[in-house]
The first five atom37 places (N, CA, C, CB, O) and aatype in JSON, in Angstrom:
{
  "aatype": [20, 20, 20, 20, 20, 20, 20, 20, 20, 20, 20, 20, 20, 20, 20, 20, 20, 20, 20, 20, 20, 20, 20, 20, 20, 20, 20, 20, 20, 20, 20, 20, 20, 20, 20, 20, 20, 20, 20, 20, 20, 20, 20, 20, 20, 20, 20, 20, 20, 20, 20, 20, 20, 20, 20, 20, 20, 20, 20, 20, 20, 20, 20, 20, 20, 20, 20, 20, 20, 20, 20, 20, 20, 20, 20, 20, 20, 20, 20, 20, 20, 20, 20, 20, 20, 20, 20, 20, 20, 20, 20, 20, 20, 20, 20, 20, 20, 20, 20, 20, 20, 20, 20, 20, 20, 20, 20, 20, 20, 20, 20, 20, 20, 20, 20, 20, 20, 20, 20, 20, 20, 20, 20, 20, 20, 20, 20, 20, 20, 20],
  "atom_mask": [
    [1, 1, 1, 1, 1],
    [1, 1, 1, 1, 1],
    [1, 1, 1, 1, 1],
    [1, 1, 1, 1, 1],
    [1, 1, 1, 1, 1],
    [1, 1, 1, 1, 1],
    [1, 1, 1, 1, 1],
    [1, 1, 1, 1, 1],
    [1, 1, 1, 1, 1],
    [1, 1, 1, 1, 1],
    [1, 1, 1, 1, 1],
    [1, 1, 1, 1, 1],
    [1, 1, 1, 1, 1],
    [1, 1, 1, 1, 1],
    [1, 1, 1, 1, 1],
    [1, 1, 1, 1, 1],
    [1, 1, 1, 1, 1],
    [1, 1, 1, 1, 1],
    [1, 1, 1, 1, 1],
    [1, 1, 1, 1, 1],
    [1, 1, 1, 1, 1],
    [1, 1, 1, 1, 1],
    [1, 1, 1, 1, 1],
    [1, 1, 1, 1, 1],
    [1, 1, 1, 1, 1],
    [1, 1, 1, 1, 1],
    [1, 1, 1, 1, 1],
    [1, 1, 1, 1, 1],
    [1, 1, 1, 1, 1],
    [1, 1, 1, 1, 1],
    [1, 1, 1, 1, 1],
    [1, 1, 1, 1, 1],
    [1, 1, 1, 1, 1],
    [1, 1, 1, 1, 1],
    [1, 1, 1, 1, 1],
    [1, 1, 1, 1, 1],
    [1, 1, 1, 1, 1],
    [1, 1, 1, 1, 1],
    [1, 1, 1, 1, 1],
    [1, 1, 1, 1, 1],
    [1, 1, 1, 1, 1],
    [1, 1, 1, 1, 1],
    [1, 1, 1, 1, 1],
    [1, 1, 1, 1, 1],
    [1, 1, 1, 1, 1],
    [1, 1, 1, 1, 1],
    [1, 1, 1, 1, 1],
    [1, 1, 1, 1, 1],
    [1, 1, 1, 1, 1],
    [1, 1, 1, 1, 1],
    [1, 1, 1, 1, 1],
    [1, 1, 1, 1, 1],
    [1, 1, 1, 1, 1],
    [1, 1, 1, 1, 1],
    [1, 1, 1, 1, 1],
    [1, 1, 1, 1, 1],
    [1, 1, 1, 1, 1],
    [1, 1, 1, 1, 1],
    [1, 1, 1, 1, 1],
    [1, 1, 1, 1, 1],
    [1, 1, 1, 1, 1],
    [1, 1, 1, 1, 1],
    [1, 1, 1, 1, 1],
    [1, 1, 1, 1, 1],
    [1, 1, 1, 1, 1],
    [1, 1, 1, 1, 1],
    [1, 1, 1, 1, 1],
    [1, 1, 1, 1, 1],
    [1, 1, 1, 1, 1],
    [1, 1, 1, 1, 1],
    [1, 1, 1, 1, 1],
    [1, 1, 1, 1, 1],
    [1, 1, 1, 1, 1],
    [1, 1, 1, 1, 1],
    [1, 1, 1, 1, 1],
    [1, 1, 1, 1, 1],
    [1, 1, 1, 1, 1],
    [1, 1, 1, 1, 1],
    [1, 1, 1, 1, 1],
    [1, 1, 1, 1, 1],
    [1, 1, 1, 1, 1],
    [1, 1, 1, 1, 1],
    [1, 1, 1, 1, 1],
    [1, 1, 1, 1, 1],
    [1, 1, 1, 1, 1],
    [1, 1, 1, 1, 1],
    [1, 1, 1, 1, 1],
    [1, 1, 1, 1, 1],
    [1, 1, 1, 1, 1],
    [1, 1, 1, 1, 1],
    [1, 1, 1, 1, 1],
    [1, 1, 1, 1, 1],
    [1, 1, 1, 1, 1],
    [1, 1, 1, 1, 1],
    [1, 1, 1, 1, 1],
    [1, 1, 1, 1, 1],
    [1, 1, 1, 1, 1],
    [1, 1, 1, 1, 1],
    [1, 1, 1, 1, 1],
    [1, 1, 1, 1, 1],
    [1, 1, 1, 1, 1],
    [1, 1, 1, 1, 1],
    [1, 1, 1, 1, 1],
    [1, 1, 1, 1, 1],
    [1, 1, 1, 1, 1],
    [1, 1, 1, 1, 1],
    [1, 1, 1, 1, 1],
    [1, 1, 1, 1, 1],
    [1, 1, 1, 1, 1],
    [1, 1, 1, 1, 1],
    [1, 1, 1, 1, 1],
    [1, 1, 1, 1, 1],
    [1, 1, 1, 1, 1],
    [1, 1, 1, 1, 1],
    [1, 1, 1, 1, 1],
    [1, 1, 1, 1, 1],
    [1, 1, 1, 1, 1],
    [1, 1, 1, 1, 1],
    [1, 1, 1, 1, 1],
    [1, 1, 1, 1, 1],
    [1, 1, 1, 1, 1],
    [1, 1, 1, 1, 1],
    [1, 1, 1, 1, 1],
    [1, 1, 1, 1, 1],
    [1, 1, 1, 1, 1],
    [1, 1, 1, 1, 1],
    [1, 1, 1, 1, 1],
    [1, 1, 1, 1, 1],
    [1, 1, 1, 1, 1],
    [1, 1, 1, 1, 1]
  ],
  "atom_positions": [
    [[-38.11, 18.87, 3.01], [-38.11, 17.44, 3.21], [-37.89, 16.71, 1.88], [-39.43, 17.0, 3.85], [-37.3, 15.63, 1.99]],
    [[-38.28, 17.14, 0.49], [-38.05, 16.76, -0.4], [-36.64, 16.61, -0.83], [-38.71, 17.3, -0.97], [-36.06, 15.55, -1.09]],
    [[-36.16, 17.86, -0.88], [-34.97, 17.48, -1.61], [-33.71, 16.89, -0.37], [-34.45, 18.98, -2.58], [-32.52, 16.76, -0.67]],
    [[-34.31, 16.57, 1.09], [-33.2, 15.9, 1.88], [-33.4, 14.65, 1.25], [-33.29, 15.89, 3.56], [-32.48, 13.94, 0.84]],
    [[-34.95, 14.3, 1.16], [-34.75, 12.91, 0.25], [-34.3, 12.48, -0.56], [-35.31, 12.5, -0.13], [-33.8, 11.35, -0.6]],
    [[-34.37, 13.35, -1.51], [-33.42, 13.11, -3.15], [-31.61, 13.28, -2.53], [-33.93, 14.94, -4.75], [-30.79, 12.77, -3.29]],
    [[-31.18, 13.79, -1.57], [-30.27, 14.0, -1.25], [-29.87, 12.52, -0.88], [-30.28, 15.04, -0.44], [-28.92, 11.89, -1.33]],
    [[-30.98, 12.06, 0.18], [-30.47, 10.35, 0.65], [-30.2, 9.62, -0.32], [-31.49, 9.42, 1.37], [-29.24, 8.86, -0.2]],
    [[-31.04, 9.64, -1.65], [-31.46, 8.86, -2.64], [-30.42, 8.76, -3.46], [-32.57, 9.26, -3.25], [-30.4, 7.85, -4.29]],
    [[-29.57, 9.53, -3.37], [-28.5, 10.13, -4.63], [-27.01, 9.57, -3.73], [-28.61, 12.42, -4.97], [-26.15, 8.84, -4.21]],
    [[-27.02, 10.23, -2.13], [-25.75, 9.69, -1.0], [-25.86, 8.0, -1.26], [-26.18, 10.18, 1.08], [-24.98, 7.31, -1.78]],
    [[-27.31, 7.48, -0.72], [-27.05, 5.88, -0.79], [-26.76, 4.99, -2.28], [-28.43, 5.24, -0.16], [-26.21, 3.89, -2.33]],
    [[-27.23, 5.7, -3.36], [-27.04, 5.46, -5.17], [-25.32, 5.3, -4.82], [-27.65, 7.27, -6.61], [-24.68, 4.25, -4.91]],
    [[-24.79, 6.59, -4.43], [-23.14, 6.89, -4.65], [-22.36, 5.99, -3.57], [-22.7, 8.69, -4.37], [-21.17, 5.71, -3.67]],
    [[-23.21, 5.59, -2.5], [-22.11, 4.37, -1.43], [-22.25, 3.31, -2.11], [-22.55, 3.9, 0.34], [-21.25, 2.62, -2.31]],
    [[-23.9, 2.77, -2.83], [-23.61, 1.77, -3.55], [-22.73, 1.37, -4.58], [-24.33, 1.62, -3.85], [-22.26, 0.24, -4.67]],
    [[-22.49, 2.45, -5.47], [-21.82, 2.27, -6.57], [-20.28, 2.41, -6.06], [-22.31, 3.28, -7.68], [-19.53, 1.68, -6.71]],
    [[-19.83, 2.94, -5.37], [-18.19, 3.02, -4.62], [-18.19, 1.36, -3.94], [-18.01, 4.62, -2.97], [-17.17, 0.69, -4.09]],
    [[-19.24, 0.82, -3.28], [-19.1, -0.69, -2.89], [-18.65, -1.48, -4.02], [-20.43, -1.31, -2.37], [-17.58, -2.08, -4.04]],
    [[-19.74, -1.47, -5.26], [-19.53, -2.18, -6.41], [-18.3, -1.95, -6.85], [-20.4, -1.94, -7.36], [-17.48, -2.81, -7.14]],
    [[-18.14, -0.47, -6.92], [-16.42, -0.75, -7.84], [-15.66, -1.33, -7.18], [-15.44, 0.48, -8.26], [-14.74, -1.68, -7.92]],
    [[-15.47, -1.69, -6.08], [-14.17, -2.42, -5.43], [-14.85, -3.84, -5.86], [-13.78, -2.13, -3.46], [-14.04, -4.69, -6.24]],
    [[-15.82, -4.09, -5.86], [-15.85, -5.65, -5.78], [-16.56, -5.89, -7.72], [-17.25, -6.34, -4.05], [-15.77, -6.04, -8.65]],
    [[-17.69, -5.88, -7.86], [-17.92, -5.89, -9.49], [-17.98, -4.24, -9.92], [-19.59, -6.79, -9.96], [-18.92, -3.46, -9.77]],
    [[-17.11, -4.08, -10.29], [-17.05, -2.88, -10.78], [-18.0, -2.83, -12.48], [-15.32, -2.55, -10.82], [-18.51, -1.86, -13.05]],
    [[-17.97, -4.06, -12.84], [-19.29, -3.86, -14.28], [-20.75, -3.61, -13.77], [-19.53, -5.5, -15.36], [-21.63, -3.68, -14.62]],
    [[-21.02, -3.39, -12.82], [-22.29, -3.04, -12.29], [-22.52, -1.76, -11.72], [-22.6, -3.88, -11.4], [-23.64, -1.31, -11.45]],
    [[-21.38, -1.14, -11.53], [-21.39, 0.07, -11.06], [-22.6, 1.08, -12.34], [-19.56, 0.56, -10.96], [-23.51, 1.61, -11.71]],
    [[-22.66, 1.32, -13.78], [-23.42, 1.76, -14.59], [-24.75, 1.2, -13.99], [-23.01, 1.43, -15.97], [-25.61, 2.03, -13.7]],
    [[-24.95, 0.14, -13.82], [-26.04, -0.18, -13.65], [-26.95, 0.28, -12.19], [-25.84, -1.44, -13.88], [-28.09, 0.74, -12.11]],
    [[-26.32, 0.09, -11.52], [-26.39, 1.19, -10.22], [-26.81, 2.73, -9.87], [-25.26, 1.29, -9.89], [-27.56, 3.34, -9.11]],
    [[-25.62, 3.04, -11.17], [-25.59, 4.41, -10.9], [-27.38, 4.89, -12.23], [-23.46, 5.19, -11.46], [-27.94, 5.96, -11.98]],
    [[-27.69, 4.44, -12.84], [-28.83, 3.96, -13.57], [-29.96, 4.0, -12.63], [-28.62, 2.55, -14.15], [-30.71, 4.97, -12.49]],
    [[-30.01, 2.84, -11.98], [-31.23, 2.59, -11.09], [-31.11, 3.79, -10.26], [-31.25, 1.15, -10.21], [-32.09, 4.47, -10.56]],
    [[-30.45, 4.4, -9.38], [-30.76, 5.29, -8.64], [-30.98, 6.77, -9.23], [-29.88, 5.19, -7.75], [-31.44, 7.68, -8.53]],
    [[-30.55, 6.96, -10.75], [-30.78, 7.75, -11.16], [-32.48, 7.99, -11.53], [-29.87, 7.72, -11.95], [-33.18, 9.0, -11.46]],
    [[-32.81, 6.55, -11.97], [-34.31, 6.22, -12.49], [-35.56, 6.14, -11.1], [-34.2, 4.48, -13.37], [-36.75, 6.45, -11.06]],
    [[-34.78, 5.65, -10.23], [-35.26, 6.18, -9.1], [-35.85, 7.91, -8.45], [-34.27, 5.75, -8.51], [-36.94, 8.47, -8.34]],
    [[-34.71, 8.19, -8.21], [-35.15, 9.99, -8.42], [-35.69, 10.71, -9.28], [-34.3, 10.77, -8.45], [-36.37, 11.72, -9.08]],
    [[-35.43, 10.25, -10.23], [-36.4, 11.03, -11.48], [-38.25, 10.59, -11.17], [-35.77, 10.18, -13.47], [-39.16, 11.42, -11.21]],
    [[-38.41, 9.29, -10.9], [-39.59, 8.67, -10.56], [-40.26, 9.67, -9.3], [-39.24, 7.05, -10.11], [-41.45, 9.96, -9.21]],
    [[-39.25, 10.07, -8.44], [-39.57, 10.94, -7.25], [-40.03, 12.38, -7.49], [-38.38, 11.01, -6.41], [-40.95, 13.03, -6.99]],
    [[-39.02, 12.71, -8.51], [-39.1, 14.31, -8.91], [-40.54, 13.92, -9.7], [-37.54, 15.12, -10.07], [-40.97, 15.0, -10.09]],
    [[-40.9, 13.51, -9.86], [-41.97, 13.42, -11.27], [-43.19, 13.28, -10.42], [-41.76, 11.92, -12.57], [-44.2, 13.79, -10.9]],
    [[-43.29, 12.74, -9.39], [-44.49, 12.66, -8.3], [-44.46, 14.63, -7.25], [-43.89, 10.8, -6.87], [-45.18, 15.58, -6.92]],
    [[-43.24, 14.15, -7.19], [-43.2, 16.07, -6.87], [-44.16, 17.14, -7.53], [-41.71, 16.74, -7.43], [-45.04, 17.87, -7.07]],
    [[-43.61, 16.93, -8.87], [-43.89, 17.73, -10.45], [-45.61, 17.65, -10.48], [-43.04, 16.66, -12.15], [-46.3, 18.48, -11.07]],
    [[-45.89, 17.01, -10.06], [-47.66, 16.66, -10.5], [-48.29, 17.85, -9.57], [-48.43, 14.71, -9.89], [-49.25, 18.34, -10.17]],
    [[-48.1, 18.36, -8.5], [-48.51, 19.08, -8.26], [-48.42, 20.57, -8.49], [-48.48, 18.71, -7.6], [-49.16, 21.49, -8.14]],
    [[-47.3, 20.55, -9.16], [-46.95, 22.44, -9.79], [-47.7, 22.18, -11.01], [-44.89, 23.13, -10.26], [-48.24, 23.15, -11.54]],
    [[-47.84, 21.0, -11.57], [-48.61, 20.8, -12.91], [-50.26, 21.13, -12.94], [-48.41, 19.23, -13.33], [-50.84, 21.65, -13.9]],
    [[-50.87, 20.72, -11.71], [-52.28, 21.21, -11.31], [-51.89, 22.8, -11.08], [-52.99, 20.35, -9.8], [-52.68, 23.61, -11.56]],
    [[-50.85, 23.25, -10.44], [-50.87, 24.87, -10.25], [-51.0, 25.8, -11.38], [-49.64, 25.31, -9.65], [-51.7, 26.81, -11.47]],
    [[-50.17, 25.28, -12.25], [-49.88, 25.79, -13.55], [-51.36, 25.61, -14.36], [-48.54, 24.92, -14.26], [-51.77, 26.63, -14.92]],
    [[-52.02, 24.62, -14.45], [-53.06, 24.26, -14.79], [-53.99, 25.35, -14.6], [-53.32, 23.18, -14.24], [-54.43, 26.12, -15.45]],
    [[-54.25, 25.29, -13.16], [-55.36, 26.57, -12.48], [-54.87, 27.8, -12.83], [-55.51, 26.66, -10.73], [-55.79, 28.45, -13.35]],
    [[-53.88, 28.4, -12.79], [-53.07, 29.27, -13.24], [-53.46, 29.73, -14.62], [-51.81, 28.76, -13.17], [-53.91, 30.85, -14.85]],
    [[-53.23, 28.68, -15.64], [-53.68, 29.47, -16.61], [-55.02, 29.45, -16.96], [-53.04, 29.26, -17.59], [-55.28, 30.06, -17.99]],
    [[-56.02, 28.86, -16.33], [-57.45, 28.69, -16.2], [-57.91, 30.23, -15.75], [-57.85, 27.42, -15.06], [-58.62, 30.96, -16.44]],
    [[-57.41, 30.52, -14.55], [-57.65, 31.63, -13.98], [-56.87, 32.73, -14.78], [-57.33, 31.52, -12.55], [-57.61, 33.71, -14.83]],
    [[-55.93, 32.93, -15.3], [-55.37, 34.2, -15.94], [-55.87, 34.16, -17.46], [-53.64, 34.27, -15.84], [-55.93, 35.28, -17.97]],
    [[-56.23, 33.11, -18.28], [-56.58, 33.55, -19.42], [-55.79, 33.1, -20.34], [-56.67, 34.74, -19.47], [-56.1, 33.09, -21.53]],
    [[-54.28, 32.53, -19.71], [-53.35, 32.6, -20.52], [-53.28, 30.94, -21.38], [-52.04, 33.09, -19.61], [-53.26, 29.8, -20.92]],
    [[-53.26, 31.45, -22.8], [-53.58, 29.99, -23.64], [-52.83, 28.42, -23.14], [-52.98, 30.28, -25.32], [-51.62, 28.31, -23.33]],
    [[-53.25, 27.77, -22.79], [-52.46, 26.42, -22.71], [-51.86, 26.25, -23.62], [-53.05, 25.3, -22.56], [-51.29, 25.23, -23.25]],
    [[-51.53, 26.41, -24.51], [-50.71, 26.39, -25.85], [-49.07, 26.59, -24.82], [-51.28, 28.03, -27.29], [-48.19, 25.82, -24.42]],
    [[-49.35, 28.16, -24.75], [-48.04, 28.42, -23.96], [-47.84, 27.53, -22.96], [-47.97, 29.72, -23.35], [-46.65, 27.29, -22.76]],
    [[-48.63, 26.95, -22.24], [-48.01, 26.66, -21.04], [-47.31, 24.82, -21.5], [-49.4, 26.84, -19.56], [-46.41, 24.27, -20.86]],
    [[-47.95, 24.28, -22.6], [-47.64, 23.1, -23.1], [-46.21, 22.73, -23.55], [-48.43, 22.96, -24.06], [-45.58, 21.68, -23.44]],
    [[-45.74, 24.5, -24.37], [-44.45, 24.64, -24.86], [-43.81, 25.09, -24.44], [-44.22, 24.99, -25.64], [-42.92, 25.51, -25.19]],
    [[-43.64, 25.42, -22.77], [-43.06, 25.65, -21.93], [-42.49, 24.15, -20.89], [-43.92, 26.66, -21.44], [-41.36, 23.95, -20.47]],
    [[-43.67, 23.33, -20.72], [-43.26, 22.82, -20.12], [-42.57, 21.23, -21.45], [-44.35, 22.84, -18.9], [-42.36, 20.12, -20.96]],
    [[-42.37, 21.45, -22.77], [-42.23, 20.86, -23.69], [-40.3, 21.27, -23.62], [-43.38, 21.34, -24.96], [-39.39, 20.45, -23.47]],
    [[-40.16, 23.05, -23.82], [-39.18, 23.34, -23.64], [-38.22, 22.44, -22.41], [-39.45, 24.58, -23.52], [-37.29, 21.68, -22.69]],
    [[-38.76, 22.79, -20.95], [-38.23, 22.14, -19.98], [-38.23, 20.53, -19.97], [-38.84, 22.63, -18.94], [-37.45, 19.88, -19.28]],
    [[-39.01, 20.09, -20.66], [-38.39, 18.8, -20.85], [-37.26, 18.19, -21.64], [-39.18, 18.24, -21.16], [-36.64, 17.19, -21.28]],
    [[-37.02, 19.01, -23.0], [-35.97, 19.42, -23.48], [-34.62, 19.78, -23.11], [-36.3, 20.07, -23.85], [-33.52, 19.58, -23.63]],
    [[-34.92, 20.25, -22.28], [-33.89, 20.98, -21.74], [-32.88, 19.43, -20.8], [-34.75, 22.48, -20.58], [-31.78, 18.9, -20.96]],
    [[-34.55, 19.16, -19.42], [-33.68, 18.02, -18.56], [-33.59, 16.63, -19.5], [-34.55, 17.61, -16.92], [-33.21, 15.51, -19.16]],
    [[-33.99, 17.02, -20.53], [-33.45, 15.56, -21.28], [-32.48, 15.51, -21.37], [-33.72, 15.16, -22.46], [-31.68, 14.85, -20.7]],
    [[-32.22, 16.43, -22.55], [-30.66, 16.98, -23.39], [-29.47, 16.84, -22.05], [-30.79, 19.16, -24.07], [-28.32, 16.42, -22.23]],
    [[-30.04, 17.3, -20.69], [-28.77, 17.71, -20.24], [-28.43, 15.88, -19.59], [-28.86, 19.34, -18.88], [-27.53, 15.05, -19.72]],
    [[-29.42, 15.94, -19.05], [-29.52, 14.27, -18.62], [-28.93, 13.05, -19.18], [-30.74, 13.86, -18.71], [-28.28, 12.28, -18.48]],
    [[-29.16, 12.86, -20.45], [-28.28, 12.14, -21.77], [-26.87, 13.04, -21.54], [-29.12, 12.44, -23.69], [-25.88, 12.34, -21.37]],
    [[-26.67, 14.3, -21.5], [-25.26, 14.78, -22.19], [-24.73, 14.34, -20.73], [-24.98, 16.71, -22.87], [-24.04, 13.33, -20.86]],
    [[-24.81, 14.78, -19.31], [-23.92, 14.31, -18.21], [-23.88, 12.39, -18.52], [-24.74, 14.9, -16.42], [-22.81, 11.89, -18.17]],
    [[-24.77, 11.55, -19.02], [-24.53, 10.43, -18.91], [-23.41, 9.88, -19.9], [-25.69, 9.89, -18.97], [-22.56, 9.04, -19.6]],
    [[-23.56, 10.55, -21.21], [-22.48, 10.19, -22.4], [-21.21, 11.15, -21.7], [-23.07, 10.79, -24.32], [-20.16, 10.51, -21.84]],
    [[-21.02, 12.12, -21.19], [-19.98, 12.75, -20.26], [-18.98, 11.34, -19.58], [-20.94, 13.73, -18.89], [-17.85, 10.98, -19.91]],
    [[-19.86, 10.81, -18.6], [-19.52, 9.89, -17.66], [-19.11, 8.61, -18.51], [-20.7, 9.66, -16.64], [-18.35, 7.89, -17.85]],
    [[-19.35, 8.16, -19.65], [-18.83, 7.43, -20.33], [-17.88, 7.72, -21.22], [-19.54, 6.97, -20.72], [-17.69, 6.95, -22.15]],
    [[-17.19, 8.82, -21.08], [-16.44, 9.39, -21.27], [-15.84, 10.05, -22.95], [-15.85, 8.68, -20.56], [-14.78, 9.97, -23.57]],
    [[-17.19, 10.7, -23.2], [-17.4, 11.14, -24.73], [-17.83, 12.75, -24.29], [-18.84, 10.08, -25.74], [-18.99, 13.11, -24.45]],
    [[-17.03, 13.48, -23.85], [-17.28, 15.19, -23.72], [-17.3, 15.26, -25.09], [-16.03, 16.32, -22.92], [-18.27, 15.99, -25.25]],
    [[-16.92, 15.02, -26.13], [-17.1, 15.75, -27.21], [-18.48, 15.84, -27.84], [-16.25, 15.32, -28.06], [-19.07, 16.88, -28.13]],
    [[-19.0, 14.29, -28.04], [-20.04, 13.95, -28.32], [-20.97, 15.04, -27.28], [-20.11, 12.39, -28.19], [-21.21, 16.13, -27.81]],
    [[-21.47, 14.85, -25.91], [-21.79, 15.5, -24.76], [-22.24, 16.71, -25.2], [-20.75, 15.59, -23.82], [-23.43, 17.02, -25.23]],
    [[-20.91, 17.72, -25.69], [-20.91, 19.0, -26.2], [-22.11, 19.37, -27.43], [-19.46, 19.17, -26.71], [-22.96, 20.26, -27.41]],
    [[-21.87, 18.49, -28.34], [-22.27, 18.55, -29.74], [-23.8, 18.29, -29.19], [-21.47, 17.33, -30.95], [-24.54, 18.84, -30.01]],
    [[-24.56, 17.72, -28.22], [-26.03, 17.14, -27.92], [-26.23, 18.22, -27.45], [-26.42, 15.86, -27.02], [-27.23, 18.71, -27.98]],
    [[-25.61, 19.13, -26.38], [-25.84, 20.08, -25.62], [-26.03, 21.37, -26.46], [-24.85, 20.11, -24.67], [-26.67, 22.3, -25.98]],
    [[-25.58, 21.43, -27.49], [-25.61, 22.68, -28.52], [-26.7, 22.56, -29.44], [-24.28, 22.83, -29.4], [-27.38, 23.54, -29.73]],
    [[-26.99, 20.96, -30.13], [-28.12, 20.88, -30.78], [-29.48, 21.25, -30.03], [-28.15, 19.62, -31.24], [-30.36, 21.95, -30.52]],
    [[-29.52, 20.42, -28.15], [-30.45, 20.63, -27.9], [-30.83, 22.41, -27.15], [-30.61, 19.44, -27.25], [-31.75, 22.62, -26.35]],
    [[-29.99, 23.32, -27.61], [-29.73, 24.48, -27.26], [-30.84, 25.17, -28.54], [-27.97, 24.8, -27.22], [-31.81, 25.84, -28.18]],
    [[-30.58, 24.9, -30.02], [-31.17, 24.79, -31.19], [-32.18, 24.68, -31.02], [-30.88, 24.04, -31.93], [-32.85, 25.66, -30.69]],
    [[-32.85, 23.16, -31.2], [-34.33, 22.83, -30.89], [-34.91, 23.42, -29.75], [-34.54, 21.44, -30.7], [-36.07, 23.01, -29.68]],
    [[-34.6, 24.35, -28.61], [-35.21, 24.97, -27.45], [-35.81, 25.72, -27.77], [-34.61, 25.42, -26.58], [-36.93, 26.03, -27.38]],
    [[-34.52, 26.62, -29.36], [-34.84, 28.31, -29.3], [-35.71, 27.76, -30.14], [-33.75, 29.76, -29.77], [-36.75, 28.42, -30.13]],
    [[-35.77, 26.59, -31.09], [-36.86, 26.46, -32.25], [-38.22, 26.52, -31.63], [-36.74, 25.04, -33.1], [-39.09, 27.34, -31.92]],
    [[-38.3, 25.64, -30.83], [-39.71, 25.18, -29.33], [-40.22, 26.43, -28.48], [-38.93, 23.99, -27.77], [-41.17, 26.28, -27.72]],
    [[-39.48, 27.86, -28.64], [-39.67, 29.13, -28.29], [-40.46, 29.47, -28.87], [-38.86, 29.9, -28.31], [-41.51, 29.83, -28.34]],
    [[-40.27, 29.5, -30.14], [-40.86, 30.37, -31.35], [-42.42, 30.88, -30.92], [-40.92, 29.34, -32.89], [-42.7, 32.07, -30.98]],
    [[-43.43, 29.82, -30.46], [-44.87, 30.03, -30.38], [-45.18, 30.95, -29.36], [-45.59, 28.82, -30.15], [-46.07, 31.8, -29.4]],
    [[-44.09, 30.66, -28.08], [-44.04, 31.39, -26.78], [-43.22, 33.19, -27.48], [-42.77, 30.18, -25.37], [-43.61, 34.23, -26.95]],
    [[-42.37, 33.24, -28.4], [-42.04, 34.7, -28.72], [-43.19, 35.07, -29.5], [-40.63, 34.96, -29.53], [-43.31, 36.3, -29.54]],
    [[-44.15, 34.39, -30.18], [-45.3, 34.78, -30.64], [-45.96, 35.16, -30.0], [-45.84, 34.19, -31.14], [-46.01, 36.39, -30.05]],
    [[-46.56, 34.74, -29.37], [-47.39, 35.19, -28.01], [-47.29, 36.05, -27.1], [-47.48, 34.45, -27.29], [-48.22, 36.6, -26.52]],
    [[-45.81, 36.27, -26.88], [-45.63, 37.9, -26.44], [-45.44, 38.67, -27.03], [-44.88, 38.3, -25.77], [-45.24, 39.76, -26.5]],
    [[-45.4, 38.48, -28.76], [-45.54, 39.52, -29.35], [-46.77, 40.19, -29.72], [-44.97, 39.35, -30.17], [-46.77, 41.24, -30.36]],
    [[-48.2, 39.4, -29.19], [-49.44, 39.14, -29.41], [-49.82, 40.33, -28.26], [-49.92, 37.46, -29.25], [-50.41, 41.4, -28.36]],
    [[-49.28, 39.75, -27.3], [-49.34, 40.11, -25.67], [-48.85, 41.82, -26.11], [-47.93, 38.93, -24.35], [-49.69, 42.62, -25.71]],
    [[-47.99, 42.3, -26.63], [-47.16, 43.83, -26.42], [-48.35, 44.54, -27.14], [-45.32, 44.11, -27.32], [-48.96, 45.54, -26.78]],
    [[-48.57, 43.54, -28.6], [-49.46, 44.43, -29.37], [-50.99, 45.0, -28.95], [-49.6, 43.72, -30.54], [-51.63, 45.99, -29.31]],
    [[-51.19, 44.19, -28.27], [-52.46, 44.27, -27.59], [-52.27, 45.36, -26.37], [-52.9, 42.75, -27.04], [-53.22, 45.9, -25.81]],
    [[-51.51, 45.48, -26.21], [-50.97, 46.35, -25.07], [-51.13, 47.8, -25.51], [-49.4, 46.03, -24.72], [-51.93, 48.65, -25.11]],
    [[-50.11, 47.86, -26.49], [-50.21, 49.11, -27.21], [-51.44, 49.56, -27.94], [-49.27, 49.1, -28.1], [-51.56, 50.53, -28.7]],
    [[-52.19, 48.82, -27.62], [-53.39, 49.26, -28.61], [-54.54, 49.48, -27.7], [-53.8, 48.09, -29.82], [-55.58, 49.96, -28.14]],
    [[-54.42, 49.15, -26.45], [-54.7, 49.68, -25.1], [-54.81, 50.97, -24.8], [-53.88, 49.34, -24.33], [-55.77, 51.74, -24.68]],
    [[-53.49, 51.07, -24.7], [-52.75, 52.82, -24.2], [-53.37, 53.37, -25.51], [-50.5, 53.13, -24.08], [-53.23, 54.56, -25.81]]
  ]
}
C-alpha cells in the first residue's frame, strides 16, 4: 500500500507538471519540487519505524550504536548525493551531476571506515574464540 502511494504521489506530481508546461511552463521546477518534497516527507514517516527496529535490534544483539549511526549516516549520504545529482541532471549539468556522484562515492568509503573497524574488531574476536 505504501509504495502504490508514492506511486500516485509521483503519477499526479508528473500530470501536474506536463499541465504546467503547456500553459506556465516556469513553474513546472517548482512542481516537480513540491511533489518531490512531498514524498520524501512520506518516505520519512515510513522510515521511523525501521528506525525503532534497528534501534531494538541493536539493543538486543549487542551491536554498538556507533555502527548503526554510521550506517544510517552513510545512507543518508548516499540518498542525498544521488537526489541533488538527478536534480542538477534535470537542469541539465551531467557533468557537474557526475563529478557530485564520485565525490559523494569518496566521502561514503571515508564514513565506512568506523563500520570496517568494527568488523575488523568483530573477526578478531572471533579468532580468538576458536
Amino acid at each position: 500500500m505504501f509504495v502504490f502511494r508514492l506511486c500516485c504521489i509521483a503519477a499526479i506530481t508528473a500530470a501536474c507538471a506536463l499541465i504546467l508546461k503547456s500553459h506556465k511552463s516556469e513553474l513546472v521546477p517548482l512542481c516537480l519540487t513540491a511533489g518531490g518534497i512531498i514524498m520524501f516527507l512520506f518516505a520519512f514517516d515510513y522510515l521511523s519505524a525501521s528506525v525503532r527496529f534497528l534501534k531494538s535490534f541493536s539493543e538486543t544483539t549487542g551491536v554498538d550504536n556507533e555502527i548503526i549511526r554510521v550506517i544510517f549516516k552513510i545512507l543518508g549520504i548516499g540518498f542525498l548525493i544521488e537526489l541533488t545529482a538527478s536534480s542538477v541532471k534535470e537542469l541539465g549539468f551531467e557533468s557537474i551531476a557526475d563529478k557530485l556522484i564520485l565525490c559523494g562515492k569518496i566521502v561514503i568509503f571515508v564514513a565506512a571506515i568506523p563500520v570496517l573497524s568494527a568488523t575488523y574488531k568483530i573477526i578478531l574476536g572471533l579468532i580468538n574464540l576458536a
